[in-house]
C-alpha positions in Angstrom: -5.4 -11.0 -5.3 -7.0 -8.1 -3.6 -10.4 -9.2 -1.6 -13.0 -5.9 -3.4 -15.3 -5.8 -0.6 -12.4 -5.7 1.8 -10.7 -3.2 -0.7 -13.8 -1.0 -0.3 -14.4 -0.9 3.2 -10.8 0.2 3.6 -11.2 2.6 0.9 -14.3 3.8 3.0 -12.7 4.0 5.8 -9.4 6.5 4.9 -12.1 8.8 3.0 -13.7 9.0 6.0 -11.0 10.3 7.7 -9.6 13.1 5.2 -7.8 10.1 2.9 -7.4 10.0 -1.0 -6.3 6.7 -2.9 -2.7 8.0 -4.3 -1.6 4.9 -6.0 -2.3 1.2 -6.3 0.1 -1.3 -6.1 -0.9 -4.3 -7.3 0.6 -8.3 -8.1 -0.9 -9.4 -11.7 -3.3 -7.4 -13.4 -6.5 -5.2 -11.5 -10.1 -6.9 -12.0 -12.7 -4.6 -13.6 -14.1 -4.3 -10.2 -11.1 -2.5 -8.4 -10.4 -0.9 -11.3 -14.3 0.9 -11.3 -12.8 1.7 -7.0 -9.9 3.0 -7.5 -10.7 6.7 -9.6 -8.1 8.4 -11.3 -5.8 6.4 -8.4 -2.5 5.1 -10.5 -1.8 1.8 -10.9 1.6 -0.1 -10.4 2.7 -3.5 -11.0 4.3 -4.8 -7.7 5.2 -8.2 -6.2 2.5 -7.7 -3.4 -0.7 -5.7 -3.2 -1.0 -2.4 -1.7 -2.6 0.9 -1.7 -0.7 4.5 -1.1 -3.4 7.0 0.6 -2.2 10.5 0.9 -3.6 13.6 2.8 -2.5 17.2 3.4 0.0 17.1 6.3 1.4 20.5 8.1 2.5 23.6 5.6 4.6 22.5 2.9 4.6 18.4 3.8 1.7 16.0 2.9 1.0 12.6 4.7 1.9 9.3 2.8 0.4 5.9 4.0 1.3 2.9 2.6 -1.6 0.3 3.2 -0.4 -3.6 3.3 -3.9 -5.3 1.4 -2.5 -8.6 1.9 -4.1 -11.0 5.0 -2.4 -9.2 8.0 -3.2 -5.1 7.3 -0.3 -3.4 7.9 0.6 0.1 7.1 3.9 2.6 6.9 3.4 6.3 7.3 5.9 8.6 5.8 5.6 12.6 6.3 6.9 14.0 3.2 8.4 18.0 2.5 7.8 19.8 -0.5 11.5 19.5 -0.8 12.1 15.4 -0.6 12.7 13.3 -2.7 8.9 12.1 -3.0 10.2 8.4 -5.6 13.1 7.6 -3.4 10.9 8.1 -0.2 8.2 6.1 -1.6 10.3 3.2 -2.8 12.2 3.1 0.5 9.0 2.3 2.0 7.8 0.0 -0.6 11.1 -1.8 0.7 10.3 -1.9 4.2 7.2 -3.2 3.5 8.4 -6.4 1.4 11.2 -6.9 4.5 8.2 -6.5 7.1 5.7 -8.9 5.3 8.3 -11.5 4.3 8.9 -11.7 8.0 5.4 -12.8 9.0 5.4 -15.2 6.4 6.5 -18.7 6.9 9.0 -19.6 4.6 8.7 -23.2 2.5 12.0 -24.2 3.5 11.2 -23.9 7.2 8.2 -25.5 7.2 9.9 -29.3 6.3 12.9 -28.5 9.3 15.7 -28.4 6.7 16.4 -24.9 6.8 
């Protein structure tokens, strides 16, 4: 579940620096609260919750952030052409995320010694 007054200092934050909320990615349904945060923002059903920001970038390319809003921030920066394949670029990140994340996180099976 995504901590709102966390959410919105992080939200303050990017703004501040030239930063729009893109998409929301989020695990289970969005509370009323982050849903009155996130603007016209889209919203995603994912197995962990995270925010894409986006700014422009140079001629023909625009910045992509993907924002981890889990306990450990964490964030992937893609620079994307007019040209690209914007999905599959996305989605590749989405994947490095999950492979990042699921690395920092103790797994049950290792935390008994059988595994």
């Amino acid at each position: 579940m995504i901590d709102i007054g966390t959410f919105s200092d992080t939200l303050a934050q990017y703004r501040k620096h030239g930063w729009q909320l893109a998409r929301l990615l989020v695990n289970g349904e969005p509370s009323p609260e982050l849903s009155g945060l996130i603007g016209s923002a889209s919203v995603h059903e994912s197995a962990f919750d995270a925010a894409w920001f986006t700014r422009s970038a140079l001629p023909g390319t625009t910045t992509w952030e993907l924002r981890y809003l889990g306990p450990s921030p964490l964030a992937l920066v893609s620079v994307v052409g007019e040209d690209a394949d914007l999905e599959a670029e996305l989605e590749f990140q989405q994947e490095r995320l999950v492979e990042m994340v699921s690395r920092k996180i103790p797994s049950k099976e290792g935390k008994n010694g059988t595994s």
